[in-house]
Biotite code that builds the C-alpha atoms (Angstrom):
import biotite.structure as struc

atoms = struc.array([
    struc.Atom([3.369, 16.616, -6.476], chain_id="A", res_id=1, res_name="UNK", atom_name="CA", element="C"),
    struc.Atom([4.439, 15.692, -3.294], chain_id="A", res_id=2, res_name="UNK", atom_name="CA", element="C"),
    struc.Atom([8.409, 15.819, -2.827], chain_id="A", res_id=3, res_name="UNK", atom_name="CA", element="C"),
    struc.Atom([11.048, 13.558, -0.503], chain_id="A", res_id=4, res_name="UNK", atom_name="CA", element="C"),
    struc.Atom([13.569, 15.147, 1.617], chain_id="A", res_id=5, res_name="UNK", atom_name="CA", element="C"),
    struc.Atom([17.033, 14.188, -0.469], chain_id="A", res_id=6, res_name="UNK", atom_name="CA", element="C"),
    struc.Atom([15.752, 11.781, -3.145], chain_id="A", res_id=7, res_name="UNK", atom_name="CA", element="C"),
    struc.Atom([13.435, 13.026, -6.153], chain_id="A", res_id=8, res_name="UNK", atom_name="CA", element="C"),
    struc.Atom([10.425, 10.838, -6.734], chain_id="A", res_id=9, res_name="UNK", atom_name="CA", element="C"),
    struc.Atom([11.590, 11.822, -10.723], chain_id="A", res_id=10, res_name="UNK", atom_name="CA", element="C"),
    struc.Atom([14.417, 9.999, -10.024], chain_id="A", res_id=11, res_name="UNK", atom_name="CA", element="C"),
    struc.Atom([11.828, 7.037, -8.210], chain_id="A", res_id=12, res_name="UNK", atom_name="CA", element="C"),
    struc.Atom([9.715, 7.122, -11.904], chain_id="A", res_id=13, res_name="UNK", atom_name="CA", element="C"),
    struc.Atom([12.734, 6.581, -13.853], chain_id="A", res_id=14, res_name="UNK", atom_name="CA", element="C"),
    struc.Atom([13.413, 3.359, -12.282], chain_id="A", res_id=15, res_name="UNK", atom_name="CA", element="C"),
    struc.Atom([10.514, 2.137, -12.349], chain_id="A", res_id=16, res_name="UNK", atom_name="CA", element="C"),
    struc.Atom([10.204, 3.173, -16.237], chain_id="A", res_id=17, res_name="UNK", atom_name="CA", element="C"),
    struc.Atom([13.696, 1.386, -17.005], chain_id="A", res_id=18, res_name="UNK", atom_name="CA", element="C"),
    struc.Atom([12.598, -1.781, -15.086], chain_id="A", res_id=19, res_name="UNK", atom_name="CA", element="C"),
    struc.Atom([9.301, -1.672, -17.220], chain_id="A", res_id=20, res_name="UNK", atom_name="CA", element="C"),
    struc.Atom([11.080, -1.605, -20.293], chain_id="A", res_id=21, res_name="UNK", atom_name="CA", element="C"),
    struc.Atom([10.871, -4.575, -22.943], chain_id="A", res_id=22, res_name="UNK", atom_name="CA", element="C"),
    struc.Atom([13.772, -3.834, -24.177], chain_id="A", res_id=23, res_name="UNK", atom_name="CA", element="C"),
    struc.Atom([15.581, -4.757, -20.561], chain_id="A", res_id=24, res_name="UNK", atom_name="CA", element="C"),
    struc.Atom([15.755, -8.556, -20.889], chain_id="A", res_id=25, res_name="UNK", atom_name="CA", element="C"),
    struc.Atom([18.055, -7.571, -24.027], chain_id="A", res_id=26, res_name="UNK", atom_name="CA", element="C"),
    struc.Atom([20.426, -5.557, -21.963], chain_id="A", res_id=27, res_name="UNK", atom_name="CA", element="C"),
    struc.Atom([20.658, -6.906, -18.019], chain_id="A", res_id=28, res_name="UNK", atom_name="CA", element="C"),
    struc.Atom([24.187, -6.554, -17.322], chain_id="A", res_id=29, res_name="UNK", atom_name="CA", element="C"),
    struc.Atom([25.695, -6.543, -14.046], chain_id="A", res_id=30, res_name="UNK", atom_name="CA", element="C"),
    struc.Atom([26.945, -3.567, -11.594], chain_id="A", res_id=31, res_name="UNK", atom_name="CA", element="C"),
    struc.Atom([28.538, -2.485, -8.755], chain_id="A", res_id=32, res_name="UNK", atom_name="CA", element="C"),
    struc.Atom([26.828, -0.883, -6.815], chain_id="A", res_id=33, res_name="UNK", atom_name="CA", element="C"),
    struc.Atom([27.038, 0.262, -2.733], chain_id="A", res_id=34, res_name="UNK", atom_name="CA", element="C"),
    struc.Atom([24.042, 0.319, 0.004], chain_id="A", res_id=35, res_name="UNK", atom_name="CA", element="C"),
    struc.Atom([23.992, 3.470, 1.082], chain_id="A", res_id=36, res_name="UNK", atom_name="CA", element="C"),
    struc.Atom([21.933, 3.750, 4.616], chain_id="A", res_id=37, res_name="UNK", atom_name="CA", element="C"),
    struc.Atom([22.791, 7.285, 5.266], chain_id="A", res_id=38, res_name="UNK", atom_name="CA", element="C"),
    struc.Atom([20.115, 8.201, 2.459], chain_id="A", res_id=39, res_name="UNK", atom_name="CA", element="C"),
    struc.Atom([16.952, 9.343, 4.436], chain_id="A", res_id=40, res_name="UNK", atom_name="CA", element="C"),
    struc.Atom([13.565, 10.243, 3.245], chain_id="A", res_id=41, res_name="UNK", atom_name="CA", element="C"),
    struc.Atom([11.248, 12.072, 4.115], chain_id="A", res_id=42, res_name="UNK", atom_name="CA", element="C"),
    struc.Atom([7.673, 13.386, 2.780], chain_id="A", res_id=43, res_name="UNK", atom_name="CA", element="C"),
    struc.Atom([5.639, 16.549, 4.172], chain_id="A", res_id=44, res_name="UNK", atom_name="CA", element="C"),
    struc.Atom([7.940, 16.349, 6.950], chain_id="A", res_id=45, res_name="UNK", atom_name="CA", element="C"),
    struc.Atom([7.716, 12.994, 8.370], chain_id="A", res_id=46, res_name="UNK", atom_name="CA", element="C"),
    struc.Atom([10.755, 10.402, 7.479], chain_id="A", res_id=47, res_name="UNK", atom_name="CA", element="C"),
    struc.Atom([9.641, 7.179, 6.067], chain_id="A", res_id=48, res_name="UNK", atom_name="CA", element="C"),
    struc.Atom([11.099, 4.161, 7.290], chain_id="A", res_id=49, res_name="UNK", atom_name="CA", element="C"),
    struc.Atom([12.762, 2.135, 4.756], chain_id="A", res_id=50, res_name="UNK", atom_name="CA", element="C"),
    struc.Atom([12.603, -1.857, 5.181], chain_id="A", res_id=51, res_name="UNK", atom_name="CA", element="C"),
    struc.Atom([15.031, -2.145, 2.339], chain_id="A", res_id=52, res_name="UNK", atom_name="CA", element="C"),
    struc.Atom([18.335, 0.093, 2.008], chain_id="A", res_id=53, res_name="UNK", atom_name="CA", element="C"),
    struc.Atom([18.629, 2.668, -0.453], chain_id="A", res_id=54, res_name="UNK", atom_name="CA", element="C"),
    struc.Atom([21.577, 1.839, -2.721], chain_id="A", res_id=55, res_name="UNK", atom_name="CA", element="C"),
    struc.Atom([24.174, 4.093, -4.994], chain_id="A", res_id=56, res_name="UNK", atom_name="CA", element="C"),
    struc.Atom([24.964, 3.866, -8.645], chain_id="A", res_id=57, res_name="UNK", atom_name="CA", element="C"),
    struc.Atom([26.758, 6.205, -10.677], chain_id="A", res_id=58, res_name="UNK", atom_name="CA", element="C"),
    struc.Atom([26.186, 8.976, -8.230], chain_id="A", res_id=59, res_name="UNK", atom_name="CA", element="C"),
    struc.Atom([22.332, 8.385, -7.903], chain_id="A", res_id=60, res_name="UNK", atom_name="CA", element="C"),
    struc.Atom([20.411, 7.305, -5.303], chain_id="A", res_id=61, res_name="UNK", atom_name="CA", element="C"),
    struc.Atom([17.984, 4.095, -5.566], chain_id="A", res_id=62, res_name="UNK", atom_name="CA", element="C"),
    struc.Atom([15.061, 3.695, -3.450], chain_id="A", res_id=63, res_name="UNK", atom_name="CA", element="C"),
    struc.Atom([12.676, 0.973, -3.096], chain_id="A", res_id=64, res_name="UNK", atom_name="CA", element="C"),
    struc.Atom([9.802, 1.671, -5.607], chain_id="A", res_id=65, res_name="UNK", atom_name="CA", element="C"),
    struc.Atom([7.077, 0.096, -3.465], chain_id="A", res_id=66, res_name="UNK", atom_name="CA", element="C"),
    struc.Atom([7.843, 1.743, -0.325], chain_id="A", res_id=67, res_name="UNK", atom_name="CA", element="C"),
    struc.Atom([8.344, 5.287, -1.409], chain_id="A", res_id=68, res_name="UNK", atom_name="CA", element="C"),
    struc.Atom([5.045, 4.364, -3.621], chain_id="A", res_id=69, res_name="UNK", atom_name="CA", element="C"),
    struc.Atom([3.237, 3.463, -0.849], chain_id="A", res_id=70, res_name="UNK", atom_name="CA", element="C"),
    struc.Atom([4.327, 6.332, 1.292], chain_id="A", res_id=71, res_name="UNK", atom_name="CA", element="C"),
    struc.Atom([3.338, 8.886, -1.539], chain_id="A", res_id=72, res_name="UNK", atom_name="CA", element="C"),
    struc.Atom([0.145, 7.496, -1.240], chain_id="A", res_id=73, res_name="UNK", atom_name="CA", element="C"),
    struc.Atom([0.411, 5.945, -4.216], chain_id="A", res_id=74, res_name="UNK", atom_name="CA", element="C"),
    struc.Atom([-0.816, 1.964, -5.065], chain_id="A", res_id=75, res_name="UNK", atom_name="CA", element="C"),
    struc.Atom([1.727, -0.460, -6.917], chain_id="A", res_id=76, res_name="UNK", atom_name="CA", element="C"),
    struc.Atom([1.501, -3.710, -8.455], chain_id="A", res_id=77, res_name="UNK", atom_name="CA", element="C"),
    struc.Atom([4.018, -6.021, -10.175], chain_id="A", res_id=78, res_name="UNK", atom_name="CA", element="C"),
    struc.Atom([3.039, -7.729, -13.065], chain_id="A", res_id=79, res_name="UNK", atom_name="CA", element="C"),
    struc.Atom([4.704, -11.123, -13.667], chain_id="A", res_id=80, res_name="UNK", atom_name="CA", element="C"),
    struc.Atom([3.582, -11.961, -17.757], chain_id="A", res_id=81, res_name="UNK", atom_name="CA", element="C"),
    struc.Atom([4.837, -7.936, -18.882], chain_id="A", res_id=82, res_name="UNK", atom_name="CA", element="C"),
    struc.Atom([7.717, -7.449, -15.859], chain_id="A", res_id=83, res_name="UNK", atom_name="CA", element="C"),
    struc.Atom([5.930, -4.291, -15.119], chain_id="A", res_id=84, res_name="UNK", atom_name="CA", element="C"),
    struc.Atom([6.037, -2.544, -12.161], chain_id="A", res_id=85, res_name="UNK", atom_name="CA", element="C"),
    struc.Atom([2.789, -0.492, -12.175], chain_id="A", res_id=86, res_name="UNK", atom_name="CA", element="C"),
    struc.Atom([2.080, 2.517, -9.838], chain_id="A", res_id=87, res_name="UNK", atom_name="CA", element="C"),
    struc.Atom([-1.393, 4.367, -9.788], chain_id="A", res_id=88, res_name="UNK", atom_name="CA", element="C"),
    struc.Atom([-3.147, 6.156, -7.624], chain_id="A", res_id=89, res_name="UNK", atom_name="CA", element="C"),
    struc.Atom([-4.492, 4.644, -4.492], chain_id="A", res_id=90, res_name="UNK", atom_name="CA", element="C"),
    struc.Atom([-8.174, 5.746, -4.341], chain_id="A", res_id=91, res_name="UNK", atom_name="CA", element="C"),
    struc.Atom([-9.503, 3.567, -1.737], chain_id="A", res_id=92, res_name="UNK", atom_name="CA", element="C"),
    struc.Atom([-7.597, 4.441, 1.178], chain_id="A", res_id=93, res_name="UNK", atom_name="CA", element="C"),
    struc.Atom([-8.056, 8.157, 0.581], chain_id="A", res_id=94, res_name="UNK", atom_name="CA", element="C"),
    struc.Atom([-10.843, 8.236, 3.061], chain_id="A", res_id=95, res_name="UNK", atom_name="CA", element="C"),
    struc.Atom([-9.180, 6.081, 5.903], chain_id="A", res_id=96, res_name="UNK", atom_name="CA", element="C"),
    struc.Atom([-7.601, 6.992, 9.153], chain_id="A", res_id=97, res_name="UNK", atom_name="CA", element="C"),
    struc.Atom([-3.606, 6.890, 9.194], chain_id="A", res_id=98, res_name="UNK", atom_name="CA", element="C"),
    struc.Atom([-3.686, 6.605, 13.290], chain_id="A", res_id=99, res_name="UNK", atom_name="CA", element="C"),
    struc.Atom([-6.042, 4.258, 14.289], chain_id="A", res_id=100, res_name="UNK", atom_name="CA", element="C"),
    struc.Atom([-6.296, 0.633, 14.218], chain_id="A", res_id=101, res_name="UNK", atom_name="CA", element="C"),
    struc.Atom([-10.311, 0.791, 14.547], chain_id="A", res_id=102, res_name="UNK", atom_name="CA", element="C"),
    struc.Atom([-12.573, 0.677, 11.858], chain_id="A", res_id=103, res_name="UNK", atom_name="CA", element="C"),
    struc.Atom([-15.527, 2.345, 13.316], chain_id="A", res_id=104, res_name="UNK", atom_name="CA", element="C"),
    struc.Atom([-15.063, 5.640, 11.274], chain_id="A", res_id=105, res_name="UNK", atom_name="CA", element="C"),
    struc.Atom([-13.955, 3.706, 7.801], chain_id="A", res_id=106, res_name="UNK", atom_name="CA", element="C"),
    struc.Atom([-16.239, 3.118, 4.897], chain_id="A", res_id=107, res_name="UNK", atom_name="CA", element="C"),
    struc.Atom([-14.185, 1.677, 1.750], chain_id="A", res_id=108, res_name="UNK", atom_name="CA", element="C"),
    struc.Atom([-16.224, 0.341, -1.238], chain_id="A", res_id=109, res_name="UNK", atom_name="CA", element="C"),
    struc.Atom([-13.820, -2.266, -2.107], chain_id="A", res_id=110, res_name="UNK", atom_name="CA", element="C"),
    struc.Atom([-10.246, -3.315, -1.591], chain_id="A", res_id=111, res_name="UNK", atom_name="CA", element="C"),
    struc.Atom([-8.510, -6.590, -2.640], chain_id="A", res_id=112, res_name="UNK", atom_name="CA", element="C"),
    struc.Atom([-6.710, -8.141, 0.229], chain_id="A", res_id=113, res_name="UNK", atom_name="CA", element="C"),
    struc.Atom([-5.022, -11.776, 1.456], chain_id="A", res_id=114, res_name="UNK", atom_name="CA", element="C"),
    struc.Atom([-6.638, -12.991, 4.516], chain_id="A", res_id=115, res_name="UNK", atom_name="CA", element="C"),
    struc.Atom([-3.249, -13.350, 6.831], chain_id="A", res_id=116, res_name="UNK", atom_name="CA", element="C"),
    struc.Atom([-4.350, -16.898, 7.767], chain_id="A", res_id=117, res_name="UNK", atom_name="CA", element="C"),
    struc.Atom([-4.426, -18.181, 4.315], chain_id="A", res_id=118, res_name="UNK", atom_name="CA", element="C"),
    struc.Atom([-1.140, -16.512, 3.756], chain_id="A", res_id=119, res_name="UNK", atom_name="CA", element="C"),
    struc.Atom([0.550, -18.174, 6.913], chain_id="A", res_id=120, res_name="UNK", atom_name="CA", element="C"),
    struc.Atom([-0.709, -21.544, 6.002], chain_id="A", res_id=121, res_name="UNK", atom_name="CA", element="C"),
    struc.Atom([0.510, -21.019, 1.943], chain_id="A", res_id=122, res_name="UNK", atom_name="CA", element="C"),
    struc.Atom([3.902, -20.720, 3.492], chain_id="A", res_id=123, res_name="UNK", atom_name="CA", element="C"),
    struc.Atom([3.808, -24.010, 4.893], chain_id="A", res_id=124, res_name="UNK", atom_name="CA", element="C"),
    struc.Atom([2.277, -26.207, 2.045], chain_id="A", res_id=125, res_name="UNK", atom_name="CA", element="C"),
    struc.Atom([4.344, -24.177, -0.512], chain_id="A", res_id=126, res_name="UNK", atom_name="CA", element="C"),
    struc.Atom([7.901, -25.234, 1.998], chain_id="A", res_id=127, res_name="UNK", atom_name="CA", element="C"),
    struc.Atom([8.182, -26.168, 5.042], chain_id="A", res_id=128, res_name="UNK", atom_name="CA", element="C"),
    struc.Atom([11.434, -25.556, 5.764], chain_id="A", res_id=129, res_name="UNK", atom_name="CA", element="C"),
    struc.Atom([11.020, -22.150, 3.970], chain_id="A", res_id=130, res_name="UNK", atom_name="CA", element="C"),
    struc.Atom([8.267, -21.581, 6.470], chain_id="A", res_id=131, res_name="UNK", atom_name="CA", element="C"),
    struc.Atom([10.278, -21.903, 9.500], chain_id="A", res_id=132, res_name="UNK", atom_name="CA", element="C"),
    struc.Atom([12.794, -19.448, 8.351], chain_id="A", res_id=133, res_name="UNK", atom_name="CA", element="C"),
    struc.Atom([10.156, -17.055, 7.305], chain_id="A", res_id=134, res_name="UNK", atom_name="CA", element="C"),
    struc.Atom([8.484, -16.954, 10.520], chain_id="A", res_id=135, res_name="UNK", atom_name="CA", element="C"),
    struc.Atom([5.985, -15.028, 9.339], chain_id="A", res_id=136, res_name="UNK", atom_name="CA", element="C"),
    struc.Atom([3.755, -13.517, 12.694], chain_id="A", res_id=137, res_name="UNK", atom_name="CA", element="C"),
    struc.Atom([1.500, -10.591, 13.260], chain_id="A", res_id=138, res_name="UNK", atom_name="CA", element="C"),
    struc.Atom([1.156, -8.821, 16.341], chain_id="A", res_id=139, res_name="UNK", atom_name="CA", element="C"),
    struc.Atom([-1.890, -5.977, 16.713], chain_id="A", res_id=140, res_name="UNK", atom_name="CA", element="C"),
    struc.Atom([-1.526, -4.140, 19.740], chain_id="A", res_id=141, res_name="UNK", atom_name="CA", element="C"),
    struc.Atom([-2.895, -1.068, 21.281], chain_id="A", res_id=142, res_name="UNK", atom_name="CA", element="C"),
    struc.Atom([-1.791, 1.455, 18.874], chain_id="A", res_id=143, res_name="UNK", atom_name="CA", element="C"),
    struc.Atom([0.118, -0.421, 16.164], chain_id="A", res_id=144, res_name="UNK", atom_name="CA", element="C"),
    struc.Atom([0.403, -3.461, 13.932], chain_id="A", res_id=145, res_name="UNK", atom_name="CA", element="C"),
    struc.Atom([3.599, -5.621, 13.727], chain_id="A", res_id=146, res_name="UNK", atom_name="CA", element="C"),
    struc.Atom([4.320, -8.064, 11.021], chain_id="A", res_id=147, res_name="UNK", atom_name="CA", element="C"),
    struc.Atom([7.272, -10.244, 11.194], chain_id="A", res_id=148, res_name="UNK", atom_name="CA", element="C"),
    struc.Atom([9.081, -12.019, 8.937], chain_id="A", res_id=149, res_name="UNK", atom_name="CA", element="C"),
    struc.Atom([12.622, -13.233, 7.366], chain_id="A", res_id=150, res_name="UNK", atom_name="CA", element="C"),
    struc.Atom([13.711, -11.687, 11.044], chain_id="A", res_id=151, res_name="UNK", atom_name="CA", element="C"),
    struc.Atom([12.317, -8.373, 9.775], chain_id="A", res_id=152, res_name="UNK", atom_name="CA", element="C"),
    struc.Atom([9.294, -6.252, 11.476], chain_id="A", res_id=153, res_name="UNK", atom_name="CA", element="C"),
    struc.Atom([7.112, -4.215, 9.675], chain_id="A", res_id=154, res_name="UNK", atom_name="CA", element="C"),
    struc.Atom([5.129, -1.952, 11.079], chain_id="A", res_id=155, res_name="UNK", atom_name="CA", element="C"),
    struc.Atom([1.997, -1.652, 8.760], chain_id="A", res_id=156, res_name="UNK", atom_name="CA", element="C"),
    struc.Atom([-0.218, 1.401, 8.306], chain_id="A", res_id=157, res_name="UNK", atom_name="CA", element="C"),
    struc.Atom([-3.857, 0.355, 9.892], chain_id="A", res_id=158, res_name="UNK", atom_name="CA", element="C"),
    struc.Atom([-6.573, 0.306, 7.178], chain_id="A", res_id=159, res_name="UNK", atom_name="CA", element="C"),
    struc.Atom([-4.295, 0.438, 4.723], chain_id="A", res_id=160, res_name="UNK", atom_name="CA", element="C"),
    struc.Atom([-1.617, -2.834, 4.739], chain_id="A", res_id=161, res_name="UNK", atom_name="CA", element="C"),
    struc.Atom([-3.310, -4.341, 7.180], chain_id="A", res_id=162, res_name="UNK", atom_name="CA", element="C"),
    struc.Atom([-7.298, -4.559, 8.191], chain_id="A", res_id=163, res_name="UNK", atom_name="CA", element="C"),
    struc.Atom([-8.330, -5.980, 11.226], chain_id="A", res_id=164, res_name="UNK", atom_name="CA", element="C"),
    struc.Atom([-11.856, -7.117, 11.969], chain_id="A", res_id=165, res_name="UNK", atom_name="CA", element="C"),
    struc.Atom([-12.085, -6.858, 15.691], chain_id="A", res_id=166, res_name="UNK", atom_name="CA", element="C"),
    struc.Atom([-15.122, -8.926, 15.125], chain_id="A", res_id=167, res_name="UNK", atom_name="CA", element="C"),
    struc.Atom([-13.870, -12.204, 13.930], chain_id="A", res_id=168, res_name="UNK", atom_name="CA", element="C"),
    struc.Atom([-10.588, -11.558, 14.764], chain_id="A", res_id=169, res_name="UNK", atom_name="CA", element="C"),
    struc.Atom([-9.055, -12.099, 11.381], chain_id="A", res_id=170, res_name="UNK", atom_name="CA", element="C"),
    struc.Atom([-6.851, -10.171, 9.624], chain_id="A", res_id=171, res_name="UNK", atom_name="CA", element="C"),
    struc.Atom([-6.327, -9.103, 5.989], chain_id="A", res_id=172, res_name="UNK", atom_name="CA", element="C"),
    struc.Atom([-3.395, -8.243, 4.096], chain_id="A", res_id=173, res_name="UNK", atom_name="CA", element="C"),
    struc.Atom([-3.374, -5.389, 1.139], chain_id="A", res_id=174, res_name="UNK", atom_name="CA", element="C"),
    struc.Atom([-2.629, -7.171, -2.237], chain_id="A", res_id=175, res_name="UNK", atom_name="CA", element="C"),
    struc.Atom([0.154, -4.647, -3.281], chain_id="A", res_id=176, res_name="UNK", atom_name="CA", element="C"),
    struc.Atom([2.097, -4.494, -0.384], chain_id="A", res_id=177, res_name="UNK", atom_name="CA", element="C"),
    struc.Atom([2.168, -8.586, 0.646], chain_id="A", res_id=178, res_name="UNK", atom_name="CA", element="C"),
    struc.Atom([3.357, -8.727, -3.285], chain_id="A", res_id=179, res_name="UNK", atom_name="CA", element="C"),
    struc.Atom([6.293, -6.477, -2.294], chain_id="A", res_id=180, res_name="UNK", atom_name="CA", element="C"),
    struc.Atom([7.470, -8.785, 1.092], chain_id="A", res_id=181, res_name="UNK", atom_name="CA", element="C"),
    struc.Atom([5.771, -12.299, -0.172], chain_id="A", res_id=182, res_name="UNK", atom_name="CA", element="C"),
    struc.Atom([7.427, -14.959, -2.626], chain_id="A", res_id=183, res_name="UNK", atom_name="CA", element="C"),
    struc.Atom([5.165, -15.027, -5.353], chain_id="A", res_id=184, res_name="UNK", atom_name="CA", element="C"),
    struc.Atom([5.619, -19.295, -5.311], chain_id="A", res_id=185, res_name="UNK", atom_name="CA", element="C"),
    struc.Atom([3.532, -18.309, -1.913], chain_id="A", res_id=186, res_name="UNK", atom_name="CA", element="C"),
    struc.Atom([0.807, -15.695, -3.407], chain_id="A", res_id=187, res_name="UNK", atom_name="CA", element="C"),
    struc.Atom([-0.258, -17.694, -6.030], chain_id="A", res_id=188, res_name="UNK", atom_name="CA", element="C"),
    struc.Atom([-0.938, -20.208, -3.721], chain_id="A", res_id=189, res_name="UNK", atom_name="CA", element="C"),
    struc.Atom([-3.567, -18.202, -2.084], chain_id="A", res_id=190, res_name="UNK", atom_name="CA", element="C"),
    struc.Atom([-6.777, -16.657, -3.634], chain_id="A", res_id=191, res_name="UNK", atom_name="CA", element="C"),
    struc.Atom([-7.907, -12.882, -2.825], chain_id="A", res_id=192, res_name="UNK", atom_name="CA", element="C"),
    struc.Atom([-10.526, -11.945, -1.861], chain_id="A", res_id=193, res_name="UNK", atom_name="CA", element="C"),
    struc.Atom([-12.731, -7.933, -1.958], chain_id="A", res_id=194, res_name="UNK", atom_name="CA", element="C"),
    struc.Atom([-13.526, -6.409, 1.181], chain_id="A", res_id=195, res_name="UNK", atom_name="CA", element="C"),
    struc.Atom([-15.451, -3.667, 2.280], chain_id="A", res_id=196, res_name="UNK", atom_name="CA", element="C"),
    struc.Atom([-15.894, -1.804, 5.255], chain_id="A", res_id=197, res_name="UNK", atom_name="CA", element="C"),
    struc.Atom([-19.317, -0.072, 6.438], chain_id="A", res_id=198, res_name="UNK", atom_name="CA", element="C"),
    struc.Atom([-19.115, 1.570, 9.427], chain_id="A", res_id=199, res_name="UNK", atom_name="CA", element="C"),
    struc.Atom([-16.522, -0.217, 10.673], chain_id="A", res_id=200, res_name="UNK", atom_name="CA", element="C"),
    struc.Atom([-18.070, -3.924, 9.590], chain_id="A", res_id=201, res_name="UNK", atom_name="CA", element="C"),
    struc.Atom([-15.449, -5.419, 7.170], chain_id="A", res_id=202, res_name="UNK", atom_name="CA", element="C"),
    struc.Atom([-17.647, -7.695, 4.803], chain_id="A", res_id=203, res_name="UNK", atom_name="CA", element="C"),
    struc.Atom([-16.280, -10.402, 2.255], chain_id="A", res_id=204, res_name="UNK", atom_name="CA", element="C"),
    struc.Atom([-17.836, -9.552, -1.203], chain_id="A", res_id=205, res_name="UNK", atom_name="CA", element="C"),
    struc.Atom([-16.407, -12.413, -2.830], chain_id="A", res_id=206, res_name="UNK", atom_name="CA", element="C"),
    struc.Atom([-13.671, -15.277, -3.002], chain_id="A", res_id=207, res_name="UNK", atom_name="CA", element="C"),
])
């Protein structure tokens, strides 16, 4: 198991089991609780950036569960019927590159994604005042991606949040990650679609 400088990822798993929990919508109370942005974290070495600020509650530290997920390796997915937060393991990125943007050495089976143009235009049929204050833009450079939005800028991890086909030009989206930064209202207004990548050709299998 891999381990994070500071913060358990036991601790990480019993959040995410306690958010699961049916019996939770019986027992939501609230609490007082402090963001604490002198929590770092780090895995094999290398500290993670953290778009959202660790917080403290009775003298434990709370981390995003999608972020450290994702930075474990790890896949996530929130399910709206059960209020499950579900994390498994990520199998399809386990052959792609971490520091490249190119997809000439990638071969992935299949990986559902949101095609960023569909996503940019849900924003403005689903509000479109909510559109202009998301300002949602994506900038691929050199040697990195920038998404930004809500005045935030992520910096996604090539062939893995993001997948550009240097093609077409288009870009696509990983499903669990746009879930974690994307009003749902917005998501379901845009339909998935599989991709895979052969020798760095990214290919639609279906809408």
């Amino acid at each position: 198991m891999k381990k994070l400088g500071y913060v358990s990822f036991g601790l990480i798993l019993g959040l995410t089991l306690s958010v699961a929990s049916p019996a939770l919508a019986q027992t939501v109370k609230s609490i007082t609780a402090k963001i604490n942005s002198s929590v770092s974290v780090v895995v094999n070495g290398e500290k993670v950036r953290l778009n959202a600020q660790p917080i403290t509650y009775n003298n434990l530290n709370y981390l995003p569960v999608g972020e450290i997920s994702r930075a474990l390796g790890m896949k996530v997915n929130w399910s709206k019927t059960t209020n499950t937060i579900e994390i498994s393991e990520d199998t399809s990125t386990k052959t792609q590159p971490t520091d490249t943007i190119s997809t000439d050495s990638v071969n992935i089976q299949a990986v559902k994604v949101y095609e960023y143009e569909s996503v940019s235009l849900a924003f403005k049929n689903w509000n479109i005042e909510e559109s202009k204050k998301a300002n949602i833009k994506i900038s691929v450079q050199e040697d990195k991606i920038l998404l930004g939005l809500y005045d935030k800028i992520y910096h996604l991890k090539p062939n893995k949040e993001y997948y550009h086909d240097k093609t077409t030009g288009k870009g696509y989206l990983e499903e669990s990650f746009l879930k974690n930064i994307i009003p749902n209202d917005v998501i379901e207004l845009v339909t998935p679609v599989n991709i895979s990548i052969n020798d760095g050709k990214i290919t639609v299998i279906d809408k």
